[in-house]
DSSP file (Angstrom, degrees, kcal/mol; ACC not computed):
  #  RESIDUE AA STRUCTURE BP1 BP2  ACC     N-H-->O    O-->H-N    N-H-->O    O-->H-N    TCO  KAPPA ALPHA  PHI   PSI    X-CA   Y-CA   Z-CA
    1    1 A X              0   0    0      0, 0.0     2,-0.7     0, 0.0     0, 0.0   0.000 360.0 360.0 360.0 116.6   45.5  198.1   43.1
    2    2 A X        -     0   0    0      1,-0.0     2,-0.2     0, 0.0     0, 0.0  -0.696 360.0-141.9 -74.5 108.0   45.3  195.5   45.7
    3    3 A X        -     0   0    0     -2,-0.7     3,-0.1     1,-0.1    -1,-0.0  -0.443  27.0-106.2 -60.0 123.3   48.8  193.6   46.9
    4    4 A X        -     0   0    0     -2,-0.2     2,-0.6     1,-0.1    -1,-0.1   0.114  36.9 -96.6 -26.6 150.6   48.8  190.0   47.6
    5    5 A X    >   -     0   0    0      1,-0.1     3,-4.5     4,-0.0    -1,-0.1  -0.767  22.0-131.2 -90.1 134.9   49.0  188.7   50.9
    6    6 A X  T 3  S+     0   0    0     -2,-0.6    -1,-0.1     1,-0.2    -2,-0.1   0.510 108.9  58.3 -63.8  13.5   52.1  188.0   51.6
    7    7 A X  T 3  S+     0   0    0      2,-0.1    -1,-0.2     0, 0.0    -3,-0.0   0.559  81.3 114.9 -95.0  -9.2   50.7  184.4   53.0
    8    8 A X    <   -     0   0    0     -3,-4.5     2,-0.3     1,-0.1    -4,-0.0  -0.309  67.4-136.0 -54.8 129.0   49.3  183.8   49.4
    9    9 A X        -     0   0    0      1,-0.0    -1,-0.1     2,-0.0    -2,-0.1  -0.580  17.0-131.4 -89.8 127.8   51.1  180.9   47.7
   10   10 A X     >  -     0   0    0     -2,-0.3     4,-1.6     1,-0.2    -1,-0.0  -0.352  30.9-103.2 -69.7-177.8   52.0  181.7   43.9
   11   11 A X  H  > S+     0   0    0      1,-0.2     4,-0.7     2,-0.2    -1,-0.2   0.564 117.2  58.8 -76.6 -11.2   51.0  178.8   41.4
   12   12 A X  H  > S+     0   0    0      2,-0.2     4,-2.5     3,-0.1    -1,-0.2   0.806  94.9  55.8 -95.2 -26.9   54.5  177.7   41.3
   13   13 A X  H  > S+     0   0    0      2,-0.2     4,-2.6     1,-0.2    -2,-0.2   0.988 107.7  51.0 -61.3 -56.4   55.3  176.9   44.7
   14   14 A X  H  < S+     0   0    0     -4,-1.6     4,-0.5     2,-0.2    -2,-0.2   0.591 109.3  51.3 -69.6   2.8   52.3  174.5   44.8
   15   15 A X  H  X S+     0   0    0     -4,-0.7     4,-2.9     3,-0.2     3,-0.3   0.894 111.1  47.0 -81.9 -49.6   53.5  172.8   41.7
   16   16 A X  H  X S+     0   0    0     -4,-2.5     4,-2.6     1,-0.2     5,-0.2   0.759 107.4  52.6 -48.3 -24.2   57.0  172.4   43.1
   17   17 A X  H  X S+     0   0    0     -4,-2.6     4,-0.8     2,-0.2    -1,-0.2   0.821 119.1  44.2 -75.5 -26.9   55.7  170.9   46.8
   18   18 A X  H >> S+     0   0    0     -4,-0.5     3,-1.5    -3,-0.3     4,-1.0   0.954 117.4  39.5 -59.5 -63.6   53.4  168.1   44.3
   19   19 A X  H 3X S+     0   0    0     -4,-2.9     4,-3.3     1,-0.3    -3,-0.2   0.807 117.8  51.7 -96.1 -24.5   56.1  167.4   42.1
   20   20 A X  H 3X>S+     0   0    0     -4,-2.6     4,-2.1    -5,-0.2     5,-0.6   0.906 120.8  42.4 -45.5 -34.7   58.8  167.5   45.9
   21   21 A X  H <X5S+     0   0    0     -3,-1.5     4,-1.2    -4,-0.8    -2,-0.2   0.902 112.2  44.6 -98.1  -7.1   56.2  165.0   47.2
   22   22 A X  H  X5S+     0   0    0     -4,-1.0     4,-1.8     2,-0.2    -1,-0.2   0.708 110.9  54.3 -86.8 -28.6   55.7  162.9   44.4
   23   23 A X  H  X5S+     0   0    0     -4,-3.3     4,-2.0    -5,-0.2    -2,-0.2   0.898 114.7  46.7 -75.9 -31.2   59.6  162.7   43.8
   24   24 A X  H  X5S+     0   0    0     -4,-2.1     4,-2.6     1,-0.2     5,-0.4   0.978 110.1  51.2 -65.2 -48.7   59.9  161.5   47.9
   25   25 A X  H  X<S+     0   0    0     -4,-1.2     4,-2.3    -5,-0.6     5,-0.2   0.911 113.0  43.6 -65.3 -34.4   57.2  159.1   47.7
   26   26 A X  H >X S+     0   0    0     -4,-1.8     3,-1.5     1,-0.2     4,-1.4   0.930 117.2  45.7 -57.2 -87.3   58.8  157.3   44.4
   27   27 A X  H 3X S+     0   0    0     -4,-2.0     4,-1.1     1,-0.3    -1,-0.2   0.441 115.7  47.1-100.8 -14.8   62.0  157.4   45.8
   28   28 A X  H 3X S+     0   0    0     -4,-2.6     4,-2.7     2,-0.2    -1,-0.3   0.871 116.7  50.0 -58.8 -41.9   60.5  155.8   49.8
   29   29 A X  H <X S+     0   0    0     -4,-2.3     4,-2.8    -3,-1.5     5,-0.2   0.928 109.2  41.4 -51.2 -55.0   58.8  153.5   48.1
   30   30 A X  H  X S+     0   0    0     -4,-1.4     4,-1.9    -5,-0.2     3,-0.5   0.929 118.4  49.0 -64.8 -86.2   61.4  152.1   45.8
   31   31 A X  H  X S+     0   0    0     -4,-1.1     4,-1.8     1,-0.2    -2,-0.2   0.728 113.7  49.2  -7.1 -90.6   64.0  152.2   48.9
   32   32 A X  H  X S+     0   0    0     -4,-2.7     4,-0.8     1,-0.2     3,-0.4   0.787 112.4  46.9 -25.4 -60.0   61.2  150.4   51.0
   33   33 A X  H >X S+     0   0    0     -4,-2.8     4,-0.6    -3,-0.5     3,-0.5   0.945 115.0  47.3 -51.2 -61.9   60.6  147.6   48.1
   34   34 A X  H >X S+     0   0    0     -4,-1.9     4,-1.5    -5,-0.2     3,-1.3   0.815  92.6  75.7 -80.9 -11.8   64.4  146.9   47.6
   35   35 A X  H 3X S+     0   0    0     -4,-1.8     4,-1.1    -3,-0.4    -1,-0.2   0.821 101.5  36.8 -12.2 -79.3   65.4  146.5   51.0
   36   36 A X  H <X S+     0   0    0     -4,-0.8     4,-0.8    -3,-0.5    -1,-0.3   0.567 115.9  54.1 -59.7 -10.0   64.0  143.1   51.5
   37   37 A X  H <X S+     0   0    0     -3,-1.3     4,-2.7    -4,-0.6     5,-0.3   0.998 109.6  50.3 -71.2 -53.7   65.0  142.2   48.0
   38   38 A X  H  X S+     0   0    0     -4,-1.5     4,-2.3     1,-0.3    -2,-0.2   0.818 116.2  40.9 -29.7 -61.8   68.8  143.5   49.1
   39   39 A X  H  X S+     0   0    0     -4,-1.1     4,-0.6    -5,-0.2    -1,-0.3   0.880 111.7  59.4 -68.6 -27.5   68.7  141.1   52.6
   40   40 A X  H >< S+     0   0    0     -4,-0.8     3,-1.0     1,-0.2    -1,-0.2   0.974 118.3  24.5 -66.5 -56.9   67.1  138.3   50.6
   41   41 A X  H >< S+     0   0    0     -4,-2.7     3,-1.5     1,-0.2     4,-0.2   0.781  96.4  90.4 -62.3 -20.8   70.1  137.9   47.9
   42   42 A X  H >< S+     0   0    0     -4,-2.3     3,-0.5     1,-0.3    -1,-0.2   0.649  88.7  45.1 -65.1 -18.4   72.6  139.2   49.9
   43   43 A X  T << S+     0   0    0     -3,-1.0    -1,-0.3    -4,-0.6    -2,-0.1   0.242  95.8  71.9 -81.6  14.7   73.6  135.5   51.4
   44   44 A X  T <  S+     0   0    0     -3,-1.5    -1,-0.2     2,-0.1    -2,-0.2   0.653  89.9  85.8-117.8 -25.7   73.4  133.9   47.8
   45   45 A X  S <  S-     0   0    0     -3,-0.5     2,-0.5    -4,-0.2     3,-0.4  -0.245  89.5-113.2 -42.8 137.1   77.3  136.3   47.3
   46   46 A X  S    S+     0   0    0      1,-0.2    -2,-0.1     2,-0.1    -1,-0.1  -0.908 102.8  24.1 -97.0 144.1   80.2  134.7   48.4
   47   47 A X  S    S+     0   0    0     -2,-0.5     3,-0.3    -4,-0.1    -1,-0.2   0.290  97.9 103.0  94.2  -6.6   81.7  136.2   51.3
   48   48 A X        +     0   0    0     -3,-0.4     3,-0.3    -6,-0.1    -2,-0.1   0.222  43.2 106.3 -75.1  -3.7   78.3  137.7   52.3
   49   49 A X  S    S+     0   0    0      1,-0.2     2,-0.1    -4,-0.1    -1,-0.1   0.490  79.9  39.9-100.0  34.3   77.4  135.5   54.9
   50   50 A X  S    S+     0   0    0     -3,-0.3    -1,-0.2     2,-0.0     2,-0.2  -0.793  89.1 159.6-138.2  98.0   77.9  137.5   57.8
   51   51 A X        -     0   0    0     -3,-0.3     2,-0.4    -2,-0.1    -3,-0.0  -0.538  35.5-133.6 -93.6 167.9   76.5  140.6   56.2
   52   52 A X    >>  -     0   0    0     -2,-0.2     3,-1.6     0, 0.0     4,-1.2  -0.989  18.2-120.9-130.2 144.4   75.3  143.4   58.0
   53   53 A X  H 3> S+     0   0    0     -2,-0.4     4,-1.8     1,-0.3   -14,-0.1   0.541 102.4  70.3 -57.7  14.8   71.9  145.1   57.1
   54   54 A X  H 34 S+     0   0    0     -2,-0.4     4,-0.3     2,-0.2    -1,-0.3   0.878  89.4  58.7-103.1 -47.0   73.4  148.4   56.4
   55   55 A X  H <> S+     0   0    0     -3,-1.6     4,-2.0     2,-0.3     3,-0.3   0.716 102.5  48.5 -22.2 -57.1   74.9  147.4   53.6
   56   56 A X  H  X S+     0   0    0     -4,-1.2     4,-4.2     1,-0.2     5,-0.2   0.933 111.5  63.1 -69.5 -44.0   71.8  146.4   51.7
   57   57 A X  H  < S+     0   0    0     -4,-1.8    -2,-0.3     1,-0.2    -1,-0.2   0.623  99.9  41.2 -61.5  -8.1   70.8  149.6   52.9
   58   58 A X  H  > S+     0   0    0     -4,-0.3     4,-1.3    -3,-0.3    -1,-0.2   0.592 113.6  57.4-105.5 -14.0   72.9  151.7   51.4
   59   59 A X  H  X S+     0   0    0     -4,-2.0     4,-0.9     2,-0.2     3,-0.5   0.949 105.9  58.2 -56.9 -49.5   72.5  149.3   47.9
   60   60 A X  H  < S+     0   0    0     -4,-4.2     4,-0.2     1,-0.4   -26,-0.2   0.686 102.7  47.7 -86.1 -19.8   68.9  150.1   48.2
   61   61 A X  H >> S+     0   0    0     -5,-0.2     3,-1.2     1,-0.2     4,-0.7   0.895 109.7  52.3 -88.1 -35.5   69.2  153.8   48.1
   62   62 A X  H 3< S+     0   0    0     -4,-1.3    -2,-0.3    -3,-0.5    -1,-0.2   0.609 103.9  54.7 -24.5 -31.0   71.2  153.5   45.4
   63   63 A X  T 3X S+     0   0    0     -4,-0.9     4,-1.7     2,-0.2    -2,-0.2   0.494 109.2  56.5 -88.5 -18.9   68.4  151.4   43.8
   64   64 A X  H <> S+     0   0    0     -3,-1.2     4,-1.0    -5,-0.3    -2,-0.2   0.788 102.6  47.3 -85.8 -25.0   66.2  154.4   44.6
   65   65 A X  H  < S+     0   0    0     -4,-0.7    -2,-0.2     2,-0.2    -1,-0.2   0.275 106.5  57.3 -61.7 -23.6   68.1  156.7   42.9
   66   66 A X  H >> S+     0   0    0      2,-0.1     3,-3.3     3,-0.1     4,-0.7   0.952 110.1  52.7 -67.6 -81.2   68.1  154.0   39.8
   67   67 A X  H >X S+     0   0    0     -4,-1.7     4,-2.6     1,-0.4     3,-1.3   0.759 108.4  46.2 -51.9 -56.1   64.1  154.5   40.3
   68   68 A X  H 3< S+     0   0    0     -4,-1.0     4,-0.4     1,-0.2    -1,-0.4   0.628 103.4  56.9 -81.6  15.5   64.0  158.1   40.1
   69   69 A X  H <> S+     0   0    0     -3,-3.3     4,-2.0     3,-0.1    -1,-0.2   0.614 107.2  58.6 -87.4 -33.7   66.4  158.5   37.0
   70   70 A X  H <X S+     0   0    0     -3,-1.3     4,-2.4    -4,-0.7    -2,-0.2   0.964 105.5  50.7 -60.5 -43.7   63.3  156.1   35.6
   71   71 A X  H >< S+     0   0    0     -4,-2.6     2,-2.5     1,-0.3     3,-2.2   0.532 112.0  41.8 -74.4-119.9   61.0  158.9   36.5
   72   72 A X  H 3> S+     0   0    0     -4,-0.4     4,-2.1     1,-0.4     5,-0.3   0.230 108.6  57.8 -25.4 -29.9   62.7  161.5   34.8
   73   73 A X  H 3X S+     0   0    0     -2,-2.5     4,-2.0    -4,-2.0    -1,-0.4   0.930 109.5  44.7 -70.8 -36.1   63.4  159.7   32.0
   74   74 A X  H <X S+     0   0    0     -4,-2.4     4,-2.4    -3,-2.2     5,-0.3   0.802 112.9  52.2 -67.9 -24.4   59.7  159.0   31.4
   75   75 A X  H  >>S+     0   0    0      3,-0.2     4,-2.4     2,-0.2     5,-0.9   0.917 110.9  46.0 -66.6 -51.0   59.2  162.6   32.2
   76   76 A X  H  <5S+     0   0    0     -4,-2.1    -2,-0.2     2,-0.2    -3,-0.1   0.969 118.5  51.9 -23.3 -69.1   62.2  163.7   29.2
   77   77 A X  H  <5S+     0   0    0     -4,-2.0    -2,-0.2    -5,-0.3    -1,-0.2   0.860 125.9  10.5 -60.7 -52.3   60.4  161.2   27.0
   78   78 A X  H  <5S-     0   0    0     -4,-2.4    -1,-0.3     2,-0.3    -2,-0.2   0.717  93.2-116.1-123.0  15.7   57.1  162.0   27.1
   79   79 A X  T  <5S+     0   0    0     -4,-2.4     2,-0.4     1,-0.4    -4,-0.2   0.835  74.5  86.6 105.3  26.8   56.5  165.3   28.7
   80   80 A X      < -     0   0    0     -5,-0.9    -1,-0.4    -6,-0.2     3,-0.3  -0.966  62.2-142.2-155.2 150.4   54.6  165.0   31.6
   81   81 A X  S    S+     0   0    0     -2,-0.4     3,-0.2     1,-0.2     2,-0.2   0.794 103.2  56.7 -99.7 -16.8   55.6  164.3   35.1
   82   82 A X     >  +     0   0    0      1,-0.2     4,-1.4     2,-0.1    -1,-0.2  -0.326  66.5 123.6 -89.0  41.5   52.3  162.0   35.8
   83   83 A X  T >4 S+     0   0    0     -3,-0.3     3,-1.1    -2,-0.2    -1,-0.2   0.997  74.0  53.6 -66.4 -50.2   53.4  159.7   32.8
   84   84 A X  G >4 S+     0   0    0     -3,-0.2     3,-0.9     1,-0.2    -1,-0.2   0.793 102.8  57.5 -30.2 -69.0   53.4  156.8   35.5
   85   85 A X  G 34 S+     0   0    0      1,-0.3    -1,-0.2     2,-0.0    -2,-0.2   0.673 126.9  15.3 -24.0 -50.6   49.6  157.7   36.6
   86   86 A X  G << S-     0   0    0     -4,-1.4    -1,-0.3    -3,-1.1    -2,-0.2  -0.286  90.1-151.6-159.0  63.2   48.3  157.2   33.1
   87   87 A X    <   +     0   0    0     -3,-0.9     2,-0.3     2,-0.1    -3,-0.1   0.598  47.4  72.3 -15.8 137.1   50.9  155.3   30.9
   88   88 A X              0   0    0      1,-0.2    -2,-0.1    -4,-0.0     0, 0.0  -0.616 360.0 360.0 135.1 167.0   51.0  155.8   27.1
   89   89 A X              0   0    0     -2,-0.3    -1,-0.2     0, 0.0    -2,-0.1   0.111 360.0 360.0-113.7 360.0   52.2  158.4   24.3
């Protein structure tokens, strides 16, 4: 009986490094996108107008963290982790 090599990747590691890179790219993307939204509103607050960008930045990871509760809830809901990819029950 021939033993694996111990460089061989099982089938479950390479589904956890997609579904690791697919959960970073949602959640860099979403961060990227609200950023500017964050700086845009952030003077429109009273008492925000000497803001500092750091601020929006740490709303906007928070807003990324909204994003990826969305993914997992579409994942819960219909059973797939590519629900996004190709919408639809």
């Amino acid at each position: 009986m021939q033993r694996p090599s111990p460089d061989a990747e099982s089938p479950y590691s390479s589904y956890w490094r997609q579904l690791g890179g697919t959960v970073a790219a949602i959640f860099v993307v979403a961060v990227l996108g609200n950023y500017p939204w964050e700086l845009a509103q952030a003077p429109l607050y009273a008492g925000m107008e000497s803001f500092r960008g750091w601020h929006c930045f740490v709303t906007s990871l928070g807003d990324g963290l909204l994003v990826l509760g969305i993914f997992a809830a579409g994942w819960i809901a219909l059973g797939r982790q590519t629900w996004f990819v190709h919408p639809g029950i």
